[in-house]
C-alpha positions in Angstrom: 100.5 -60.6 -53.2 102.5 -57.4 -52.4 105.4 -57.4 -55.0 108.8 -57.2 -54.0 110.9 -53.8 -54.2 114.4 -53.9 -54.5 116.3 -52.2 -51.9 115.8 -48.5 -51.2 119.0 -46.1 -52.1 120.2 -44.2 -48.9 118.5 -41.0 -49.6 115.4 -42.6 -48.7 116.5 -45.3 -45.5 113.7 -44.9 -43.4 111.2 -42.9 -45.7 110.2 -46.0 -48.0 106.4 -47.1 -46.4 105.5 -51.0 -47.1 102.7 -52.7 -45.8 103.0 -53.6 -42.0 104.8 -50.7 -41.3 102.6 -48.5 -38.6 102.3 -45.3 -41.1 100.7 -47.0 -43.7 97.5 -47.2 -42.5 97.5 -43.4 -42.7 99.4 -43.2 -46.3 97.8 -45.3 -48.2 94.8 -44.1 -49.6 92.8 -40.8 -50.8 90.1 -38.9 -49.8 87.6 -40.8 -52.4 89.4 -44.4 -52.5 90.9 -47.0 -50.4 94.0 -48.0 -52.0 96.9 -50.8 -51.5 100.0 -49.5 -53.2 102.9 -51.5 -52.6 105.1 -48.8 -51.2 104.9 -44.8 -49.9 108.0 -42.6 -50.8 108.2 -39.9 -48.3 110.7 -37.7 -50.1 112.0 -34.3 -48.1 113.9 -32.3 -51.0 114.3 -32.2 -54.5 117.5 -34.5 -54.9 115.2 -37.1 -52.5 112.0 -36.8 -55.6 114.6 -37.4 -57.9 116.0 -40.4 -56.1 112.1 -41.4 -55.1 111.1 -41.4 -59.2 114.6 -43.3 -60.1 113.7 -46.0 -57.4 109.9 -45.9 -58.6 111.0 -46.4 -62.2 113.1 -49.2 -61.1 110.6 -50.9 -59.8 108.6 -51.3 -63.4 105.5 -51.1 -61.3 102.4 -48.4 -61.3 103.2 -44.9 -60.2 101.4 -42.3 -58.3 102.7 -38.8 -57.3 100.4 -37.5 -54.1 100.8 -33.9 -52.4 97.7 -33.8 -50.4 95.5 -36.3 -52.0 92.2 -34.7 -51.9 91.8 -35.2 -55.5 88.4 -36.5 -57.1 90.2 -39.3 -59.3 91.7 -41.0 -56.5 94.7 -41.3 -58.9 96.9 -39.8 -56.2 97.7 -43.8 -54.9 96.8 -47.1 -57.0 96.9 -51.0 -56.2 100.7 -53.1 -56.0 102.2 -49.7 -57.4 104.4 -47.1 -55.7 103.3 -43.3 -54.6 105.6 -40.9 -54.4 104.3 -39.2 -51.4 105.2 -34.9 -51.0 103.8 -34.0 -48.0 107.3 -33.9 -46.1 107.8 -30.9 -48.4 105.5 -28.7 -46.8 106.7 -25.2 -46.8 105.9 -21.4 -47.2 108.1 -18.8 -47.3 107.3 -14.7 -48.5 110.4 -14.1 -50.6 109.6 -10.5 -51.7 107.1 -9.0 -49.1 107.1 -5.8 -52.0 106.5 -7.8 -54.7 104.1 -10.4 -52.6 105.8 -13.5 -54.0 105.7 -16.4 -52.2 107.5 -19.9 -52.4 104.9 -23.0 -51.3 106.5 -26.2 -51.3 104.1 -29.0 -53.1 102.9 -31.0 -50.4 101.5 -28.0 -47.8 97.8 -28.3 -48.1 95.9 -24.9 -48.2 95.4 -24.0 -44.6 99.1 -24.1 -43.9 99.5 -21.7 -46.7 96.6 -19.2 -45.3 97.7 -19.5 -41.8 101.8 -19.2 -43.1 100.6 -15.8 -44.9 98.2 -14.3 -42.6 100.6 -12.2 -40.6 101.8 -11.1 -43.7 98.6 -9.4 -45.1 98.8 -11.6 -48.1 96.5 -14.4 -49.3 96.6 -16.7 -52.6 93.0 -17.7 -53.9 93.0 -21.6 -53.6 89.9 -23.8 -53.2 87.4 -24.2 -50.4 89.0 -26.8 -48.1 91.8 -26.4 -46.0 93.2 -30.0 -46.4 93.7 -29.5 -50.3 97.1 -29.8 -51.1 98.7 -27.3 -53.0 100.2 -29.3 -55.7 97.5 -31.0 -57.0 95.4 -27.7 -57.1 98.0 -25.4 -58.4 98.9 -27.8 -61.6 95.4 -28.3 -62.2 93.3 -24.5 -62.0 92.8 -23.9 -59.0 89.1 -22.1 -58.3 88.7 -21.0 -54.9 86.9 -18.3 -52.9 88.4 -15.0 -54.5 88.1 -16.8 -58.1 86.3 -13.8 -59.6 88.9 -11.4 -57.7 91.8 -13.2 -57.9 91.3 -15.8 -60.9 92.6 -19.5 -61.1 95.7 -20.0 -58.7 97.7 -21.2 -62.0 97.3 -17.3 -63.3 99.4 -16.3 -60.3 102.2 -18.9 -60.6 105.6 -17.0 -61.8 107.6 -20.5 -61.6 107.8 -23.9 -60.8 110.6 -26.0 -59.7 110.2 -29.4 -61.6 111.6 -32.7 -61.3 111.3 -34.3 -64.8 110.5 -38.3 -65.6 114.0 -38.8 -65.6 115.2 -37.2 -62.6 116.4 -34.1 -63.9 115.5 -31.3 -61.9 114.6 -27.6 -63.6 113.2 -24.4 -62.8 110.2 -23.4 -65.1 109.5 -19.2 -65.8 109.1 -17.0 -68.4 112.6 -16.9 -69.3 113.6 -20.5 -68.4 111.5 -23.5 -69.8 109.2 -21.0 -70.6 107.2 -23.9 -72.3 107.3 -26.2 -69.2 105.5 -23.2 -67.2 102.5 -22.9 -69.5 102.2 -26.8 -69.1 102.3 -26.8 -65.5 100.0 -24.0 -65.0 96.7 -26.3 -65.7 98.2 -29.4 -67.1 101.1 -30.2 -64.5 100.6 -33.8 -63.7 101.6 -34.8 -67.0 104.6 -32.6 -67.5 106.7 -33.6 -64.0 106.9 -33.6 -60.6 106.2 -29.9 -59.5 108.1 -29.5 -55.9 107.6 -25.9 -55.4 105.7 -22.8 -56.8 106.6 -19.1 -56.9 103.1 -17.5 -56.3 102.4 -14.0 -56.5 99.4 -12.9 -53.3 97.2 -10.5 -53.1 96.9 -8.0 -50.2 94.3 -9.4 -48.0 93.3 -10.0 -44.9 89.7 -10.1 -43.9 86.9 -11.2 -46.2 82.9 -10.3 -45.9 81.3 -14.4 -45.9 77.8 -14.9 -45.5 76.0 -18.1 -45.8 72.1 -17.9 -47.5 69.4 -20.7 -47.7 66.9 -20.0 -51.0 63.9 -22.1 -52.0 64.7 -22.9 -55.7 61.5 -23.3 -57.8 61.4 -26.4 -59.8 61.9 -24.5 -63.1 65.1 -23.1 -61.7 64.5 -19.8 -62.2 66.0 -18.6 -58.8 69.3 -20.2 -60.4 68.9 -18.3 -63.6 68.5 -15.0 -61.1 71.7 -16.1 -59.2 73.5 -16.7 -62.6 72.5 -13.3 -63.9 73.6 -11.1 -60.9 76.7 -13.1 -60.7 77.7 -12.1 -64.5 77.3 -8.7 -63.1 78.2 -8.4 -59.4 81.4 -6.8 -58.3 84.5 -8.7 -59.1 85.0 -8.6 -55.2 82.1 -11.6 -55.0 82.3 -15.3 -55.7 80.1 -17.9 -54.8 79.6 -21.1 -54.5 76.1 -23.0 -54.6 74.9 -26.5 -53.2 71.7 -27.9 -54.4 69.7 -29.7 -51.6 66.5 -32.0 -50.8 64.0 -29.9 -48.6 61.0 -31.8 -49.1 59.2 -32.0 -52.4 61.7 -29.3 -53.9 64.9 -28.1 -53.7 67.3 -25.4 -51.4 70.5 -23.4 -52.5 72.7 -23.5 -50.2 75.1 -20.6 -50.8 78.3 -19.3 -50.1 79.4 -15.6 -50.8 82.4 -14.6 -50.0 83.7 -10.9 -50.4 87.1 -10.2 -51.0 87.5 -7.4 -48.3 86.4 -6.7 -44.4 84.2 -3.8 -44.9 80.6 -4.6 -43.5 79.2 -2.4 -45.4 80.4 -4.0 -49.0 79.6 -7.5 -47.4 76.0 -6.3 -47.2 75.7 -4.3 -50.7 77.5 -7.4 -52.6 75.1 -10.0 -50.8 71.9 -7.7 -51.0 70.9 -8.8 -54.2 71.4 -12.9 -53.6 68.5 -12.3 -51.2 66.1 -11.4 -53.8 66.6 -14.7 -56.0 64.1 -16.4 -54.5 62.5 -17.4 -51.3 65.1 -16.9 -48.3 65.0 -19.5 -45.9 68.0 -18.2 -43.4 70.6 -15.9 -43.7 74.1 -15.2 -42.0 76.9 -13.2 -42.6 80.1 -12.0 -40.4 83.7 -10.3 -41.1 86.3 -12.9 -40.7 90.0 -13.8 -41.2 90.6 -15.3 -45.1 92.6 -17.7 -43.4 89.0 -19.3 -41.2 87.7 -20.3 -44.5 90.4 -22.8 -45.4 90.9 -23.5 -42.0 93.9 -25.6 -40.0 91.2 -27.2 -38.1 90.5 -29.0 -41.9 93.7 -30.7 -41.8 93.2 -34.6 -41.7 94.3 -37.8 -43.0 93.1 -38.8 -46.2 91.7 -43.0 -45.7 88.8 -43.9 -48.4 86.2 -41.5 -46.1 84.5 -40.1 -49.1 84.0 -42.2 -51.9 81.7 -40.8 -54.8 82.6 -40.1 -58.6 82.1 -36.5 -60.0 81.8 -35.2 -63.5 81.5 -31.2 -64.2 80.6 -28.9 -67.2 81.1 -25.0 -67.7 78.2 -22.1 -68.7 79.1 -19.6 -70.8 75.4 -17.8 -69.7 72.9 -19.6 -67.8 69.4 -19.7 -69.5 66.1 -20.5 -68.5 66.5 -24.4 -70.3 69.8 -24.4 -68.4 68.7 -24.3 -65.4 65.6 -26.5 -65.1 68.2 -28.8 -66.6 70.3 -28.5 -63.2 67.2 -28.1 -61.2 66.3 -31.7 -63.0 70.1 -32.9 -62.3 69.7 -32.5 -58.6 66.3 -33.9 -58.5 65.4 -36.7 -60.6 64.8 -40.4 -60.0 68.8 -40.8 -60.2 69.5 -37.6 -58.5 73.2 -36.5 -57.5 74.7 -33.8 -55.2 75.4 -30.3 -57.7 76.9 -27.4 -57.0 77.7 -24.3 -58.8 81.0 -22.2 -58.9 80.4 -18.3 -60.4 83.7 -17.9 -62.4 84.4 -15.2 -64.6 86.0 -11.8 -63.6 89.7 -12.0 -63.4 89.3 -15.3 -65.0 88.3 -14.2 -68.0 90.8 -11.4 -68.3 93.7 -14.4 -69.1 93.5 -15.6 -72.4 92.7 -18.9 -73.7 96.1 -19.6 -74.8 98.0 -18.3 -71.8 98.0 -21.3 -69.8 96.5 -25.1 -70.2 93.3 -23.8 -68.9 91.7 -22.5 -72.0 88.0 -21.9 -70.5 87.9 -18.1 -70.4 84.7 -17.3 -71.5 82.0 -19.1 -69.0 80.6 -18.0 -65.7 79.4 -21.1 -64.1 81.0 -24.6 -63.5 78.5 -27.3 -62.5 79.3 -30.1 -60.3 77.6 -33.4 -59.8 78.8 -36.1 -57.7 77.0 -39.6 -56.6 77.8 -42.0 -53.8 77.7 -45.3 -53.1 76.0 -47.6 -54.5 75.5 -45.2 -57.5 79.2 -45.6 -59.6 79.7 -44.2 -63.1 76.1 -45.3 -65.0 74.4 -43.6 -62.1 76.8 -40.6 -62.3 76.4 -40.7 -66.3 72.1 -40.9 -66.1 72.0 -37.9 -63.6 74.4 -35.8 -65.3 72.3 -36.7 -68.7 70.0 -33.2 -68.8 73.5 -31.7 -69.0 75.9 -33.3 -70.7 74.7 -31.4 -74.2 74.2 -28.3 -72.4 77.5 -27.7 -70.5 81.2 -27.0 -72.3 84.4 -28.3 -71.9 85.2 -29.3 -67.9 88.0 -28.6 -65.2 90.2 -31.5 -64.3 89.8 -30.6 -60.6 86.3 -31.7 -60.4 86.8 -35.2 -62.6 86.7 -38.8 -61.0 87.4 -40.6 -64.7 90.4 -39.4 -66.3 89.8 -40.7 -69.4 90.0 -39.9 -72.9 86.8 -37.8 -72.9 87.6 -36.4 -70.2 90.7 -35.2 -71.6 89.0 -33.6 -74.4 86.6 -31.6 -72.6 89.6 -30.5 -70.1 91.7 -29.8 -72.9 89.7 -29.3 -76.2 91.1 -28.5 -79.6 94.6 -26.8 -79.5 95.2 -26.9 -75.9 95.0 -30.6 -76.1 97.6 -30.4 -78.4 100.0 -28.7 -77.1 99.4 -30.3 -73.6 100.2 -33.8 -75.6 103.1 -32.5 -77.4 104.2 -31.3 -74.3 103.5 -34.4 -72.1 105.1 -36.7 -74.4 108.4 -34.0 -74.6 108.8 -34.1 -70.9 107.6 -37.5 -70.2 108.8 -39.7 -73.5 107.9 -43.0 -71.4 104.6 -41.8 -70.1 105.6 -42.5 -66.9 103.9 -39.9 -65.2 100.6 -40.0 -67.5 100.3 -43.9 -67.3 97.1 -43.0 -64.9 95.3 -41.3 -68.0 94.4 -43.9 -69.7 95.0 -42.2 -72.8 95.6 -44.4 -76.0 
């Protein structure tokens, strides 16, 4: 039974969802899960998040706070609770062309931000799918397709404007709340309701992408020879790498992308992926940075991709490693992997600079599983990994847990991020989804 709300305040007549209303359909669920919250806020300005959270609070039920609702965890709606929906708040605005800051509102997803900057010459490193929304990303990390060039999204954020459990609304920067900023930069959805970033861009506008097919070897070692080049390869690389079934063995599907338009760096960056192993296909082209986080991404998010996903980091890949991944994405209870490189720029920010405090590694690995496999089919897949892989990144999680918490956020990170959670958030209102003790 759909529990009763009690009536709406007048900044939000006509932006309160219920069941039976015809937008709900579209509003309430994620891209992994098919939800049935109670109610959809669909706030248009600060003062309206404040009123949405007070009216949320009120309501003594579960809350949710959604900007795009791509996230893994599906936490971004939840049954007979409320969501606090952002994706009204949608803009992008260049404030200083000179000093390439740029304003996003929390609730554009990515490809509005690409396309908004592209006339501009400017460009902000932010995952791989246009239909990611930016707040979710941009509290969490925030590895994308320039991640060696550019680093984590979070490393570029020069403030946040906040809207705290109790409604209070703040602006977090070096010199204001200076605290509040290091939270949100990687550890966000614990610490308020982000409405806005100030994001420094980088001059860009075309990028080199090529897309390779490699036969992988079942000891892996054309993933050791991807890992290696990658710890070495110009900063202006990063790629991304899906493990696939092509008959009895396996194919790496990968994805470079150079951070420039030059054909001629394209091919000397990519060169060397070709000699990894066995290539199956090849392609490559100069293209706009804002075609790989395209507009024509942009959907509704309804339960269409349901799966659960864990995800460990490399510091270097060895040979053990990698028949360990080769075995992940293989086996009798095989699940989809991929690899990020990292490292680069992302290794330049210390450990303590933000809530991300994985600065050392150069490969995250991915595994997801889909129906009917849930989280013992996820957990026996993952198994030749779990002791080989360190620490994880909250973006690629579908369990946030406890133990996920600690690998997110190990040792004194994971302090602080609690100190500061329960500072900003005495009630645990907005970490209720944890399931923290």
């Amino acid at each position: 039974m759909t529990p009763k709300l009690s009536p709406a305040p007048p900044e939000l007549r006509g932006k309160v969802v219920v069941p039976g209303d015809q937008r709900y359909r579209l509003l309430r669920s994620t891209y992994t899960t098919v939800a049935a919250p109670a109610a959809v806020l669909l706030p248009e300005s600060t003062s309206e998040v404040a009123a949405a959270l007070r009216f949320a609070r009120e309501q003594g039920l579960p809350l949710s706070v959604r900007s795009g609702g791509h996230g893994l965890s599906g936490r971004s709606s939840n049954d007979g609770g409320v969501v606090i929906d952002l994706s009204s708040m949608n803009r992008v605005e260049v404030i200083d062309r000179a000093a390439r800051l740029v304003r996003v509102e929390a609730g554009a997803r990515w490809a509005q931000v690409a396309q908004a900057l592209s006339p501009y010459g400017l460009a902000v490193s932010s995952g791989d799918h246009g239909n990611v929304g930016a707040g979710g990303l941009a509290t969490g990390g925030g590895i994308g397709w320039l991640v060696r060039h550019y680093g984590l999204t979070i490393d570029h954020i020069r403030a946040a404007e906040v809207v705290l459990a109790d409604g209070t609304a703040v602006r977090a920067d070096a010199e204001h709340e200076p605290d509040l900023l290091w939270a949100v930069r990687g550890a966000g959805a614990g610490a308020g309701i982000v409405v806005a970033f100030e994001i420094e861009a980088i001059e860009l506008r075309d990028i080199g992408y090529a897309q390779i097919a490699v036969q992988v070897d079942r000891d892996g070692r054309a993933l050791r020879r991807w890992a290696d080049y990658l710890a070495s390869a110009p900063r202006e690389l990063s790629t991304a790498v899906t493990l696939l079934p092509h008959g009895r063995s396996l194919v790496a599907s990968i994805t470079a992308v150079v951070a420039g338009g030059s054909e001629q760096r394209l091919r000397a960056a990519v060169e060397p992926l070709l000699q990894i192993g066995a290539t199956l296909d090849q392609q490559a082209q100069i293209a706009p940075y804002s075609a790989l986080v395209s507009t024509a991404h942009l959907h509704a998010n309804v339960g269409q991709q349901p799966s659960m996903t864990t995800n460990g980091l490399l510091t270097a890949m060895t040979d053990e490693d990698a028949a360990a991944i080769v075995a992940a994405a293989s086996g009798p209870r095989q699940a989809l992997v991929q690899l990020r490189s990292v490292g680069g720029a992302v290794n330049d920010v210390p450990a303590d600079a933000t809530a991300y405090a994985h600065r050392r590694h150069g490969t995250l690995v991915v595994a997801s599983v889909f129906p009917p496999g849930r989280g013992a089919a996820l957990d026996a897949a993952w198994r030749p990994l779990a002791g080989r892989v360190d620490g994880a990144y909250v973006g690629f999680e579908s369990r946030p847990d406890k133990d996920a918490f600690e690998r997110i956020y190990p040792g004194a990170t994971g302090d602080r991020v609690r100190h500061l959670w329960q500072r900003y958030d005495p009630d645990g209102v907005l970490r209720a989804l944890w399931q923290l003790p």
